[in-house]
KOLVO-380937 format. One record per residue (C-alpha): x, y, z; residue in one letter. Coordinates in nm, 2 decimals. Layout:
// KOLVO-380937
[[X Y Z] "A"]
...
This chain:
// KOLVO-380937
[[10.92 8.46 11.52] "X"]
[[11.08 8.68 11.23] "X"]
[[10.87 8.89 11.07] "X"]
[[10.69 8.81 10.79] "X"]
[[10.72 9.16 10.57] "X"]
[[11.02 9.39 10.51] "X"]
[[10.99 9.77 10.33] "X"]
[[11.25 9.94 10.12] "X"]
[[11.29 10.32 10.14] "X"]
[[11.44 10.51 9.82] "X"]
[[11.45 10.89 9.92] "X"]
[[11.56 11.03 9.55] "X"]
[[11.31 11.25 9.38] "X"]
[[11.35 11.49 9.07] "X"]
[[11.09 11.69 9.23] "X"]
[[10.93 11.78 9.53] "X"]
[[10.55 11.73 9.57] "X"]
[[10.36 11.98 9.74] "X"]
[[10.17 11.80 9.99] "X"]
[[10.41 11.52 10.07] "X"]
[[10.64 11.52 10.42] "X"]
[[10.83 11.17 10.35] "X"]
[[11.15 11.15 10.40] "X"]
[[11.32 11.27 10.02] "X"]
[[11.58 11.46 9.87] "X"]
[[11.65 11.59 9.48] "X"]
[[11.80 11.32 9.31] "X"]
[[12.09 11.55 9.14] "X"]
[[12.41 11.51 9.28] "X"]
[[12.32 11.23 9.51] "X"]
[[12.53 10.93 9.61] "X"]
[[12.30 10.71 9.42] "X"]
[[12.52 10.44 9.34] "X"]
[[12.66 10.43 9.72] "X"]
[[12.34 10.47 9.86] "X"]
[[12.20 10.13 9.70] "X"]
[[12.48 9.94 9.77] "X"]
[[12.50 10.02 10.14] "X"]
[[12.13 9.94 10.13] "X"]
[[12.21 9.61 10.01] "X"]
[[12.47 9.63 10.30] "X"]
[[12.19 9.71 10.55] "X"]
[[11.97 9.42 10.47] "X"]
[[12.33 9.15 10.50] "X"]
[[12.42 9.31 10.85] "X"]
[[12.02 9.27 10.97] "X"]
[[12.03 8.93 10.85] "X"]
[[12.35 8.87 11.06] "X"]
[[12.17 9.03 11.36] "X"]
[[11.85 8.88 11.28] "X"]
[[11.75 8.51 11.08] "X"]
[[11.57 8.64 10.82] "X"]
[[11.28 8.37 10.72] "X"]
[[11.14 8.39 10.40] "X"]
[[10.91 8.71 10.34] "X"]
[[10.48 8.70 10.23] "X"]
[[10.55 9.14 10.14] "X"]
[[10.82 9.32 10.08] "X"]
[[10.77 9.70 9.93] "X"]
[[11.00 9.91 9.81] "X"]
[[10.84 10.34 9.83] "X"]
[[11.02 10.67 9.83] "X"]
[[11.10 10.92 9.79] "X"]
[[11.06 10.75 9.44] "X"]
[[11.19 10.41 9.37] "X"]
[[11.13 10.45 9.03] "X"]
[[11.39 10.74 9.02] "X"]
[[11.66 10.50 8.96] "X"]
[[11.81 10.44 8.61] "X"]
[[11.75 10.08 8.43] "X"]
[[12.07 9.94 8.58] "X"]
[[12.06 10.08 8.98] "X"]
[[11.75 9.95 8.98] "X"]
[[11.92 9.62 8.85] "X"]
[[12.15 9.61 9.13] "X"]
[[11.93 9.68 9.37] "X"]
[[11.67 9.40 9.27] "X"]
[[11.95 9.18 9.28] "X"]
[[12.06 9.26 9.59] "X"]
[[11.69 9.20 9.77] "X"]
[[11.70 8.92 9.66] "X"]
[[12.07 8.79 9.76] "X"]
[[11.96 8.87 10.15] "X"]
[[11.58 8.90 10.16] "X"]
[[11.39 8.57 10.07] "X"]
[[11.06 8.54 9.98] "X"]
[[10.83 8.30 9.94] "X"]
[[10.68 8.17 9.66] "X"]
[[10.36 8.37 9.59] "X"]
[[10.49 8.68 9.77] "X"]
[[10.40 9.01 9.75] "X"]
[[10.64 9.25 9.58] "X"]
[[10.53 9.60 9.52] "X"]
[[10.71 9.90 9.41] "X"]
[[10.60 10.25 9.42] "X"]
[[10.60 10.40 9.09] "X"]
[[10.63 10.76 8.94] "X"]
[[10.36 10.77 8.65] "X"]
[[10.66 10.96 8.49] "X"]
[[10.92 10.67 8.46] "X"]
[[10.67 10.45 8.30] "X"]
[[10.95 10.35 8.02] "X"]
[[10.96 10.02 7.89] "X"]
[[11.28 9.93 8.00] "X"]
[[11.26 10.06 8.37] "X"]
[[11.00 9.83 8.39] "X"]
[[11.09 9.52 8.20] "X"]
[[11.43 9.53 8.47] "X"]
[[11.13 9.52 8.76] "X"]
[[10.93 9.29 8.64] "X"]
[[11.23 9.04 8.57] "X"]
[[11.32 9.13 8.89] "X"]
[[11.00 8.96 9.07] "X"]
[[10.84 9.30 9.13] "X"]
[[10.45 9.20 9.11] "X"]
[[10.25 9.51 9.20] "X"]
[[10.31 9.84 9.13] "X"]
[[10.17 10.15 9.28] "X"]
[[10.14 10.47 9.14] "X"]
[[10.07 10.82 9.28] "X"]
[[9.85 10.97 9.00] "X"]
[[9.68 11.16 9.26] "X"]
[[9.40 11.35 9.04] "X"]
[[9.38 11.32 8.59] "X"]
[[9.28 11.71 8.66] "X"]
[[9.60 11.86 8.44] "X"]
[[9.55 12.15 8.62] "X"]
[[9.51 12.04 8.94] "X"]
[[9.85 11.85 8.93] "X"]
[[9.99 12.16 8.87] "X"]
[[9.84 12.32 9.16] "X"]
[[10.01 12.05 9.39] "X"]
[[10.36 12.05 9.22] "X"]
[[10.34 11.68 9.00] "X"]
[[10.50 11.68 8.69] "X"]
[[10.33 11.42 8.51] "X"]
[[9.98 11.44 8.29] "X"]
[[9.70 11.27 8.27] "X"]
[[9.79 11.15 7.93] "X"]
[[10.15 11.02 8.08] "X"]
[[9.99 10.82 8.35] "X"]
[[9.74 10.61 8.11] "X"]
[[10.03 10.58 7.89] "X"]
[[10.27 10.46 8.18] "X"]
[[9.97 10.22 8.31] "X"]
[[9.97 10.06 7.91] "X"]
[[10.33 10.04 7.90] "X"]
[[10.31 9.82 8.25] "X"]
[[10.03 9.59 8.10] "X"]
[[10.26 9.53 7.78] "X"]
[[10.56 9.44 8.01] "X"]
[[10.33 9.22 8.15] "X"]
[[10.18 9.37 8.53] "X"]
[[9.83 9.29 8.65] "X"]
[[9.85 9.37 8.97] "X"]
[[9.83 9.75 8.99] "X"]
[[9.72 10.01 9.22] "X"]
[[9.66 10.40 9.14] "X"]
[[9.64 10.66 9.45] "X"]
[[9.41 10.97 9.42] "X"]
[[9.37 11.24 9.67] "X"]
[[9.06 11.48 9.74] "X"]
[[9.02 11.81 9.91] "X"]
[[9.26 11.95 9.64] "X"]
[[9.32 12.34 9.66] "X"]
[[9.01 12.44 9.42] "X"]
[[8.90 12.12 9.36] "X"]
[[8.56 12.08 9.33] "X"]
[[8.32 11.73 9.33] "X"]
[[8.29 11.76 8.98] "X"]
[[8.67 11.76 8.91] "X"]
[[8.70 11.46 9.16] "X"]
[[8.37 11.27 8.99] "X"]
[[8.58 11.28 8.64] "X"]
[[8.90 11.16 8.83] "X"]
[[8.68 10.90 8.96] "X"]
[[8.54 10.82 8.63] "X"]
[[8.87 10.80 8.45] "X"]
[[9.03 10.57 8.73] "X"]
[[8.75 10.29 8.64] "X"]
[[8.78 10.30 8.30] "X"]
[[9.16 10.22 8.34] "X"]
[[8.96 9.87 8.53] "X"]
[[9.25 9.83 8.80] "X"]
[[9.20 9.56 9.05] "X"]
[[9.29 9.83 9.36] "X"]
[[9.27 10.19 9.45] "X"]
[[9.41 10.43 9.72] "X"]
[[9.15 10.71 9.76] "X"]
[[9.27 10.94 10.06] "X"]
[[9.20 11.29 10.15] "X"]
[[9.47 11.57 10.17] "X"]
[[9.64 11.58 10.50] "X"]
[[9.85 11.93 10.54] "X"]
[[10.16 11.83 10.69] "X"]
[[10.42 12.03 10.88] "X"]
[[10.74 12.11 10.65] "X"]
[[10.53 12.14 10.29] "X"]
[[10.42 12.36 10.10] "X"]
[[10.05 12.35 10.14] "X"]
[[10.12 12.35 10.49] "X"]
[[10.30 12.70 10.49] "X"]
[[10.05 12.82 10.24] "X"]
[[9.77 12.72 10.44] "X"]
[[9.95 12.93 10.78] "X"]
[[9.95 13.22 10.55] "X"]
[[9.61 13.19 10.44] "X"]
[[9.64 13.11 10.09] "X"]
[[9.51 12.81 10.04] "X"]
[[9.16 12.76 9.93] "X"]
[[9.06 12.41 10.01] "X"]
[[8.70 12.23 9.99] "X"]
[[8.51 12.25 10.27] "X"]
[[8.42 11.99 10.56] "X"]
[[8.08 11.93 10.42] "X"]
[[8.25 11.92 10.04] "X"]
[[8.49 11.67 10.18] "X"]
[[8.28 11.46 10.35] "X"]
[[8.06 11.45 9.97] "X"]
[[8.38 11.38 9.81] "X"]
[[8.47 11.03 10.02] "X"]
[[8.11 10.94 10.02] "X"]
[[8.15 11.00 9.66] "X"]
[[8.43 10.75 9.63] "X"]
[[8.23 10.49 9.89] "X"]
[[7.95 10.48 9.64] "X"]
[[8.16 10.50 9.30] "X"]
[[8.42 10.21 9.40] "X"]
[[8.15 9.99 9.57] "X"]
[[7.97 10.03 9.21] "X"]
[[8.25 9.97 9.03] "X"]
[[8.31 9.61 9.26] "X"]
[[8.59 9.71 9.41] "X"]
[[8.52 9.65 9.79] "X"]
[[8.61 9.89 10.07] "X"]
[[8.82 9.70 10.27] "X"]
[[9.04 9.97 10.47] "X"]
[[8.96 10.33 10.52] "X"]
[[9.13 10.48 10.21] "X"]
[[9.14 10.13 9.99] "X"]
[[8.93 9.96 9.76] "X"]
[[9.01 9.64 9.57] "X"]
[[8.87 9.32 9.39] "X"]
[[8.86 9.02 9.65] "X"]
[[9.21 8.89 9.62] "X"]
[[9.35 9.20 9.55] "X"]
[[9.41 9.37 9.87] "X"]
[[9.74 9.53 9.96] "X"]
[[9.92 9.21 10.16] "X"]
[[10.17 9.48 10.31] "X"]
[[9.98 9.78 10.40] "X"]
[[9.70 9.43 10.53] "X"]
[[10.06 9.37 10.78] "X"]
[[10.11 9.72 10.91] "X"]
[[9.72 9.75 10.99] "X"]
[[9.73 9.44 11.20] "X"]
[[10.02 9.58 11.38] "X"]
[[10.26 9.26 11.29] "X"]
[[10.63 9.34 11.31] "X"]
[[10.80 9.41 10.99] "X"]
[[11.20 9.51 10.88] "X"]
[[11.30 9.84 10.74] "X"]
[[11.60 9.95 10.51] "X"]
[[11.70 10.29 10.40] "X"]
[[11.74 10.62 10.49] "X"]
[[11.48 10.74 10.75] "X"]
[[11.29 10.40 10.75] "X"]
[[11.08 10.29 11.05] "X"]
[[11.08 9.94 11.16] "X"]
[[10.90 9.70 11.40] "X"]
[[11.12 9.39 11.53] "X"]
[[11.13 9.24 11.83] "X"]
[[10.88 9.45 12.04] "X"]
[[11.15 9.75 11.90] "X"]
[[11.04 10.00 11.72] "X"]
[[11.34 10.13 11.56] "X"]
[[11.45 10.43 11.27] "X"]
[[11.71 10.46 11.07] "X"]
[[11.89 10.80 11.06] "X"]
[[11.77 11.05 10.78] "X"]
[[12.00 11.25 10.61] "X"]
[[12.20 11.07 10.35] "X"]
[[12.53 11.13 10.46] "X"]
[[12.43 11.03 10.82] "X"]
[[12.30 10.73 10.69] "X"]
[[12.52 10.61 10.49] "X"]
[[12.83 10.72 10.74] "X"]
[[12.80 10.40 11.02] "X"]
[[12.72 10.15 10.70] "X"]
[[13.06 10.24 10.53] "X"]
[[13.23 10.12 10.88] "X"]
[[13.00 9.80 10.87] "X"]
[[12.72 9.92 11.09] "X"]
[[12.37 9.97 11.14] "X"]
[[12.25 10.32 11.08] "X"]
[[12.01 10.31 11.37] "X"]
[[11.91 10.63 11.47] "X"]
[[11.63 10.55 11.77] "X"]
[[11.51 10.25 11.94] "X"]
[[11.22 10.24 12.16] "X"]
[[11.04 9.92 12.33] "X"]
[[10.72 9.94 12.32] "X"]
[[10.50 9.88 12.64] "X"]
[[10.18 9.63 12.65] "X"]
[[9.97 9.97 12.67] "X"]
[[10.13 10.13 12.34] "X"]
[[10.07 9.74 12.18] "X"]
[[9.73 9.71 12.26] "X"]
[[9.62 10.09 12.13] "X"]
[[9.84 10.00 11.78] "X"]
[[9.65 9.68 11.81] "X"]
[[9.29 9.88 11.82] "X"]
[[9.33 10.15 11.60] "X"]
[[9.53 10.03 11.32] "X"]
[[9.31 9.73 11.34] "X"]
[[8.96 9.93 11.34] "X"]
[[9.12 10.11 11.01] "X"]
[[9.03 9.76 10.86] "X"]
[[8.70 9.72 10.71] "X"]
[[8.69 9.35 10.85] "X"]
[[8.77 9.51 11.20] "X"]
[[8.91 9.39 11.54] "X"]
[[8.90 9.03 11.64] "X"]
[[8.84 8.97 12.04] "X"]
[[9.00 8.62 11.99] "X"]
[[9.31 8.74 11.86] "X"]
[[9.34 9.01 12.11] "X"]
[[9.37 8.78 12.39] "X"]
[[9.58 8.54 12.19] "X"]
[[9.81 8.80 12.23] "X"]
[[9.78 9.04 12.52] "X"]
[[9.66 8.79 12.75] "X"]
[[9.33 8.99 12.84] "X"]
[[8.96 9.04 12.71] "X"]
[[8.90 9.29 12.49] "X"]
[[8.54 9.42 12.66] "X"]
[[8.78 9.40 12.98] "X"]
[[8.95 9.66 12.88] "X"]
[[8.75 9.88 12.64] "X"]
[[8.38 9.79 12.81] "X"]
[[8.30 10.14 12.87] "X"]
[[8.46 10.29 12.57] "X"]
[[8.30 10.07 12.29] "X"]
[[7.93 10.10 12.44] "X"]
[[8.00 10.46 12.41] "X"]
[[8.04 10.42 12.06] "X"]
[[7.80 10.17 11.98] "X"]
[[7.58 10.40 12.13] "X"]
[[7.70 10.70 11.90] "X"]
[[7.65 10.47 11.59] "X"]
[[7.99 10.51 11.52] "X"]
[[8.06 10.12 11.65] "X"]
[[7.91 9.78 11.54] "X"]
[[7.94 9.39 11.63] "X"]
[[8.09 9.16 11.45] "X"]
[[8.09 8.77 11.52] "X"]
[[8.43 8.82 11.68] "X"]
[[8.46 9.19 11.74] "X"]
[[8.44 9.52 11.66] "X"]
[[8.40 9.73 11.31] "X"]
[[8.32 10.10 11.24] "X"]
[[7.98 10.20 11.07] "X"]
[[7.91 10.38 10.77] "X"]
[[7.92 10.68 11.02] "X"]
[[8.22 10.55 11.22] "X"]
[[8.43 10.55 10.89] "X"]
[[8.34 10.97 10.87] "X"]
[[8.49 11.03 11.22] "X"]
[[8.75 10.76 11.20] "X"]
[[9.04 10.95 11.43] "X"]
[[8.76 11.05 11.65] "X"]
[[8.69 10.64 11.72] "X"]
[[9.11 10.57 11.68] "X"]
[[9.21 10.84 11.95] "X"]
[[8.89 10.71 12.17] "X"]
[[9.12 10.36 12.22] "X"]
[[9.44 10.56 12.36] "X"]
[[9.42 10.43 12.73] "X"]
[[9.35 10.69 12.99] "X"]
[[9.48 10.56 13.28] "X"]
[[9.33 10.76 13.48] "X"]
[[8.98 10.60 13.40] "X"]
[[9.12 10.28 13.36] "X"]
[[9.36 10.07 13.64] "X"]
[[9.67 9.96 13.45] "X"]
[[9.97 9.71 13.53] "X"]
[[10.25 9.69 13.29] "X"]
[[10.27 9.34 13.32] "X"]
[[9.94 9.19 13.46] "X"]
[[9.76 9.43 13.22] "X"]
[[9.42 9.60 13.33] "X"]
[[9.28 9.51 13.72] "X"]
């Protein structure tokens, strides 16, 4: 079956955030113009290798999409949609900078069947934006939000991190505050990972970087728990909140580990059983796709024991958890047959609960979530596994 989602990778920034470790270069002096349409020559040679069927999500993130100028982003709507259906109803999102928010940037999107957007605002702290290398304001991203709503876009989704250098609860309450009174249907609320190549990463091996402690942290996402819930936008996934209907359809895909295409420098995708990435650097991307061929940089088929831990804990990430019918649907083996021992552990902790069909963390469970994840990676040692019969 082809899969039902594709995602889009722009790597062009006109600055460097920080915190963030995606794959991105400045946007001055780039091949912009080449790059998009060797993308758009990406997705006709994967739908010579593959038949793509019509598409339920397709996202286009960065880098920043929103980098492009009125008419790149032009072409490159029109070529999505020459060689990646969708169908009717689908899910279109498009990252979104809270900088680029002009009205005709997004009137090109928006006639270009882009249906969601989601914005990294990250914190309405002017100060703290600063502090973590964004350019924009506070005042720019409630102006860019309007400017959306006048073109026309409902379907929006902010991001905001906590455990900002010097941030304290209070700073992260008023962010909190703000977000609702901008009444979006969805939120990403996530908590600063340090990641190796940025920034805060080097600053934080050096010693200067004066982050909120564990206890502080742990306040600030029960904080946001409380606040969204509140506000009636339900906690469906570890990081998002949304109004029932709202829920991000593509990130819904990745977190039930269902295969999905990829296009762009440094994209990962899932086809096949494959998981495959494209190469990274620009040049080295665009290079094979000038001679007509797939800038694939790695390939690797996954085994039935890598499936079923992706299965487990992307799927316990989900606030609706793991379903012991689908499981054997598709690995051909119970669910308590293999993880008997290991969810009585954590049902025992409190960090586990039933569900009808399942499995779902507690209130506790969703504190120490990459405790419970990392508890599902197979030891074969403790249990007896065969690559294709499964577990004996």
């Amino acid at each position: 079956m082809s899969p039902k989602a594709a995602y889009i990778h722009i790597p062009f920034c006109s600055h460097i955030c920080y915190y963030c470790d995606f794959n991105k270069v400045f946007i001055e002096g780039q091949p912009v113009d080449e790059y998009i349409e060797l993308l758009i020559r990406e997705m006709e040679l994967t739908g010579k290798k593959y038949k793509i069927e019509p598409l339920e999500t397709l996202y286009v993130g960065g880098g920043t999409p929103s980098s492009l100028n009125p008419q790149q982003m032009d072409r490159l709507l029109d070529g999505i949609h020459q060689y990646l259906p969708l169908k009717k109803g689908a899910e279109f999102s498009m990252e979104l900078n809270p900088d680029d928010g002009t009205h005709e940037l997004l009137s090109v999107m928006k006639q270009g069947g882009v249906n969601r957007l989601s914005m990294g605002v990250q914190t309405f702290n002017n100060d703290l934006l600063k502090a973590i290398g964004r350019k924009h304001t506070k005042e720019t991203a409630i102006r860019t939000i309007e400017n959306a709503r006048k073109v026309g876009f409902e379907n929006m989704s902010i991001d905001l991190i906590f455990r900002l250098p010097k941030q304290t609860i209070e700073d992260f309450q008023q962010s909190l505050e703000m977000a609702m009174s901008l009444n979006l249907p969805h939120y990403s609320i996530y908590s600063l990972i340090l990641e190796q190549k940025t920034v805060f990463y080097n600053l934080m091996r050096q010693g200067k970087l004066p982050l909120p402690s564990q206890d502080e942290e742990a306040d600030m996402f029960e904080l946001a728990m409380k606040t969204m819930e509140d506000f009636g936008r339900h906690h469906y996934e570890i990081s998002n909140y949304a109004l029932p209907g709202y829920e991000s359809r593509h990130n819904l895909h990745y977190w039930k580990a269902d295969e999905y295409f990829a296009f762009g420098s440094g994209a990962h995708g899932y086809v096949n059983g494959v998981r495959y990435q494209n190469n990274g650097p620009i040049q080295h991307y665009i290079e094979p796709l000038r001679e007509g061929k797939l800038p694939i940089f790695s390939e690797t088929q996954l085994s039935k024991k890598q499936l079923i831990e992706e299965f487990m804990f992307l799927g316990l990430r989900k606030f609706s958890g793991v379903s012991k019918k689908e499981f054997m649907e598709r690995f051909g083996n119970s669910m308590d047959e293999i993880y008997r021992e290991v969810i009585q552990e954590l049902i025992e902790e409190g960090l586990l609960t039933t569900t009808s069909d399942g499995y779902v963390l507690t209130h506790r469970g969703k504190f120490l979530g990459n405790n419970v994840f990392q508890s599902f990676l197979i030891d074969e040692n403790r249990m007896k596994f065969d690559e294709n019969k499964g577990f004996c």
